[in-house]
N, C-alpha and C positions, 0 to 999 in steps of 0.2 A: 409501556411494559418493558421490563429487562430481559424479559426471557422470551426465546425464540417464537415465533408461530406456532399456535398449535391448530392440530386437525379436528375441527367441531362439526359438529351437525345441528342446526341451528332447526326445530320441525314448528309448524305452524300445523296443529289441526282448524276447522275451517270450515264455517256453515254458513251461507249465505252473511255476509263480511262484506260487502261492498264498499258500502259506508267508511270501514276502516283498513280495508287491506291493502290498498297501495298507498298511503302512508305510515303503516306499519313499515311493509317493505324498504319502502325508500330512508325509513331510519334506518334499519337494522343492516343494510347494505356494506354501511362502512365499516361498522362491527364486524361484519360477515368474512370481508377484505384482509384488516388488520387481522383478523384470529385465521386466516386460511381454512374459512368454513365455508360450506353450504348450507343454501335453505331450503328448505322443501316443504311448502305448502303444500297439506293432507287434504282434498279437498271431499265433504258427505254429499253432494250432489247440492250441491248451490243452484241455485235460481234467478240470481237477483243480481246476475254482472260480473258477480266474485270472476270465474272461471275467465270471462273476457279480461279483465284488468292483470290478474295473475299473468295469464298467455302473451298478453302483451309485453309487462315486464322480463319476465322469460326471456322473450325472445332476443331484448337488449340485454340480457346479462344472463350470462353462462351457470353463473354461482343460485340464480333461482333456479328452482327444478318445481312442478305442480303432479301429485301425485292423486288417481283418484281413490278414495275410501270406499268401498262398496257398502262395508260394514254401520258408516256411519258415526259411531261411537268412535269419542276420544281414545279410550283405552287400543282400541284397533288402528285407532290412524298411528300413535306413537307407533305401536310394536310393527308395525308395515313400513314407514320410513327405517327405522333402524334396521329393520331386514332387506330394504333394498343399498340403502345408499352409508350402512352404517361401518363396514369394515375400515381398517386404516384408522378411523376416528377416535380419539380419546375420548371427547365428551359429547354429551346431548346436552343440547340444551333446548327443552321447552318453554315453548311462548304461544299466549292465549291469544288468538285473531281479535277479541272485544277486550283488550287490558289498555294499558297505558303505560311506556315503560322510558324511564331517562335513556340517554344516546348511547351513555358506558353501561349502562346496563350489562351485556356478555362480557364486557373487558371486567366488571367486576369480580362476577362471576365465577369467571377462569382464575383471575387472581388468587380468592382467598380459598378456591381447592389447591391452588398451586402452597400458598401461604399454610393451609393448617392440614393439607392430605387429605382432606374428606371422600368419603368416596359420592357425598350427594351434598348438593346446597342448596337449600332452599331459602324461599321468602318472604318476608313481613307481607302482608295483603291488606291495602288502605283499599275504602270501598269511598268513592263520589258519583257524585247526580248532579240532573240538571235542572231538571222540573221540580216539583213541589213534591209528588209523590215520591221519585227516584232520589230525592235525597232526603226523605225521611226513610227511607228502604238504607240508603246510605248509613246513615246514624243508628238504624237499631242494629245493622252488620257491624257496626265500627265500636260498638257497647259490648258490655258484659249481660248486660239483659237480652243480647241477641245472642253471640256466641259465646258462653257462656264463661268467658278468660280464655279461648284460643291463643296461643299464644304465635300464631301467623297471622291473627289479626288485628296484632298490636307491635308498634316497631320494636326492634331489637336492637343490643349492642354487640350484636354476639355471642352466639352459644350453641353446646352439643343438645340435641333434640330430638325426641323423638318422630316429631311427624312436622310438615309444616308446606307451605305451598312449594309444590314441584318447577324448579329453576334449571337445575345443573346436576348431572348425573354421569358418573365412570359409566362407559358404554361395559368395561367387560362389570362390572358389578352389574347393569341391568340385565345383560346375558346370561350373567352365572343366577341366577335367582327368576329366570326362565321372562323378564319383563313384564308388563301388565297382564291382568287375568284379565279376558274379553266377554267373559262373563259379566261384568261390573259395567253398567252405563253411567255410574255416578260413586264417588270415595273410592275409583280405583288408584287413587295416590296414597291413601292412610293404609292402603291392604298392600298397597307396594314396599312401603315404609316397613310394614313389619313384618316381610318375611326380610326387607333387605337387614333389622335390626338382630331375625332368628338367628340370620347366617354371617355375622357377626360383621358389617357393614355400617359405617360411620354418617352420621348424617347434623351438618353445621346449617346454623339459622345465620343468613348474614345480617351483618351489621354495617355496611356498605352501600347496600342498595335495595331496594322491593319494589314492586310494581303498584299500579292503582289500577282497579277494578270497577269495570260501568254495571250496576244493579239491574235485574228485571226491572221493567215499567210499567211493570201493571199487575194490581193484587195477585191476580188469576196466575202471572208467569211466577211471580212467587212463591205459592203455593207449590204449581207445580216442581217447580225446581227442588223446595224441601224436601217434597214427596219423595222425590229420588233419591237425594241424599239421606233420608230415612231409611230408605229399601235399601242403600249402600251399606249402610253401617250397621243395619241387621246383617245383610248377607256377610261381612267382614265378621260380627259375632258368631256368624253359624257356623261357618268357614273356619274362622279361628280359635274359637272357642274360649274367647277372650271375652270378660265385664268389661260393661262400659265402664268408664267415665263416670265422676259426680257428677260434673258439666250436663254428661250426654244423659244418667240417670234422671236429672230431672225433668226434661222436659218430655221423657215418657211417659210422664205423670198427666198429659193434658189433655190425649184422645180419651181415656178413661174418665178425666172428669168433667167432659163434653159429654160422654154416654150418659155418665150419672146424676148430671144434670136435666134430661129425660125425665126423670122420674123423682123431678119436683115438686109434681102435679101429687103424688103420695103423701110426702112431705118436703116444707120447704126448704127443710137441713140439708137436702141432694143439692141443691143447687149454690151452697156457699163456697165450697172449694173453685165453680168457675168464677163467681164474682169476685174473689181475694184473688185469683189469676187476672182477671180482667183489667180490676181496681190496680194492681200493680205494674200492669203492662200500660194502659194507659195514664195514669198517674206518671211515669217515670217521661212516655212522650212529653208531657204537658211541662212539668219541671225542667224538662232538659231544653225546650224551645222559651221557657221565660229567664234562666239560668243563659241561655247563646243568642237572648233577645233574638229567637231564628223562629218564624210562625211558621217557615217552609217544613218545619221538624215536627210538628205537633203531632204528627200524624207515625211518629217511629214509635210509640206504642201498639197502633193496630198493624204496624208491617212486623214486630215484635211476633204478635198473636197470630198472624197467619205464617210466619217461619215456624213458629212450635207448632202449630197446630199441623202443617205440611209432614214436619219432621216426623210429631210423633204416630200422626198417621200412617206413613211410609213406611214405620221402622215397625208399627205391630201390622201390620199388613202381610209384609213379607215375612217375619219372626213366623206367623200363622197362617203362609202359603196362601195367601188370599190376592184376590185383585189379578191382572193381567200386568206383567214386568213391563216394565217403561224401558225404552233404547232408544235416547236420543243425545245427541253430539253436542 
């Protein structure tokens, strides 16, 4: 880079990560170095080693710092790093403990806010698996039959955005727009996005770099996980009193015609909008694993059906005050 050092805050939130936290670490190190950052791993009360391997790192390198979350929730680990260790700092940059991310990763980062002023950067999100199931979870996230043309779901060349996965962020822009709502245990990045869009704040998709994404591995974590992200993007609607989405309209369409498939047993006209849901969802599996000659895919139709089905459960759930709030990290 041509331009001087700058002062980053580099935050890992962090839930039981063993598996991947000290070689996350030990990447992001040099990064950390060359931008004159620190990093500080948010930790929700891990269990599984995370906390010993951090500690340990630490202890040979001044530039880690291990912070604990009491709260648990992403949105609380960000706004607690930037209130301990955020003054002096020009940027955040968040990074997810389960992602995968190239070495320049932050040097790009810095770059093209430095290159086009933004005051956020966000990024392209490729999803990969390993197993059979986790990477058809992979393929219905990385379709348009999963999210529905997200457009951080698909690589970019560049562009001014409305919303897109959370990278790189002006500290004083997350300050002046008060930083995550800790209300939010899941889409507190699309609800940040648009109060930072209200209060007339910039935000670039790059075209440079994105990370890769490890999927839940098992139906039931998928589910759950939509679930949330449904209750998010309701509570974001009720909050902001914003329409969804065509994307996000449609697949509110699915818990209702789950219900109304119930009541087949009346007649059996109730239950063709699930089977044309169905038929589509897996039909698209099956084409897409004979089209990538990939049998490990066949199955991104039924992971399809249980993201929509998560989502739109989650999202009439909380619309209608229903169910107990989920808060997890």
């Amino acid at each position: 880079m041509t331009q001087a050092p700058l002062s980053c805050l580099i935050v890992i939130p962090c839930l039981n990560e063993a598996t991947h936290i000290g070689t996350l670490l030990d990447q992001l190190r040099p990064s950390a170095e060359r931008l004159g950052a620190r990093i500080v791993v948010v930790d929700g009360g891990s269990t599984d080693g995370t906390l010993a391997i951090v500690e340990q790192i630490a202890a040979a390198d001044a530039c880690v710092i291990l912070l604990h979350n009491e709260r648990r929730i992403q949105s609380a680990a960000i706004n607690l790093a930037v209130g301990t260790f955020g003054e002096g700092a020009q940027y955040l940059i968040r990074i997810d403990a389960h992602g995968g991310y190239p070495d320049d990763y932050c040097d790009r980062l810095v770059e093209e806010a430095l290159a086009t002023s933004a005051d956020s950067v966000v990024v392209s999100m490729r999803t990969s698996g390993s197993g059979a199931l986790q990477k058809s979870v992979a393929a219905a996230q990385n379709s348009k039959l999963g999210t529905g043309g997200s457009k951080h779901r698909h690589l970019s060349a560049g562009e001014w955005v409305d919303h897109g996965h959370h990278a790189l962020m002006r500290i004083s822009a997350f300050g002046a727009v008060g930083g995550y709502d800790e209300t939010f245990s899941h889409n507190e990045d699309a609800e940040l996005d648009y109060r930072l869009r209200q209060a007339g704040y910039k935000i670039w998709m790059s075209g440079k770099t994105q990370m890769v994404y490890y999927p839940r591995a098992s139906l039931k974590g998928l589910y759950l996980q939509y679930l949330g992200y449904g209750r998010g993007r309701a509570k974001n609607v009720l909050k902001h009193r914003v329409i969804p989405k065509v994307r996000q309209m449609v697949p509110l369409a699915v818990f209702p015609v789950v219900l109304l498939a119930v009541f087949s047993f009346v007649h059996w006209i109730a239950a063709v909008p699930l089977l044309v849901w169905a038929s589509v969802c897996l039909g698209y599996g099956l084409v897409t694993a004979i089209r990538q000659r990939n049998a490990d895919i066949a199955l991104a139709g039924v992971s399809a059906m249980v993201m929509h089905f998560g989502w739109s459960v989650g999202f009439w759930l909380q619309l209608l005050g229903l169910g107990a709030r989920r808060g997890v990290a």
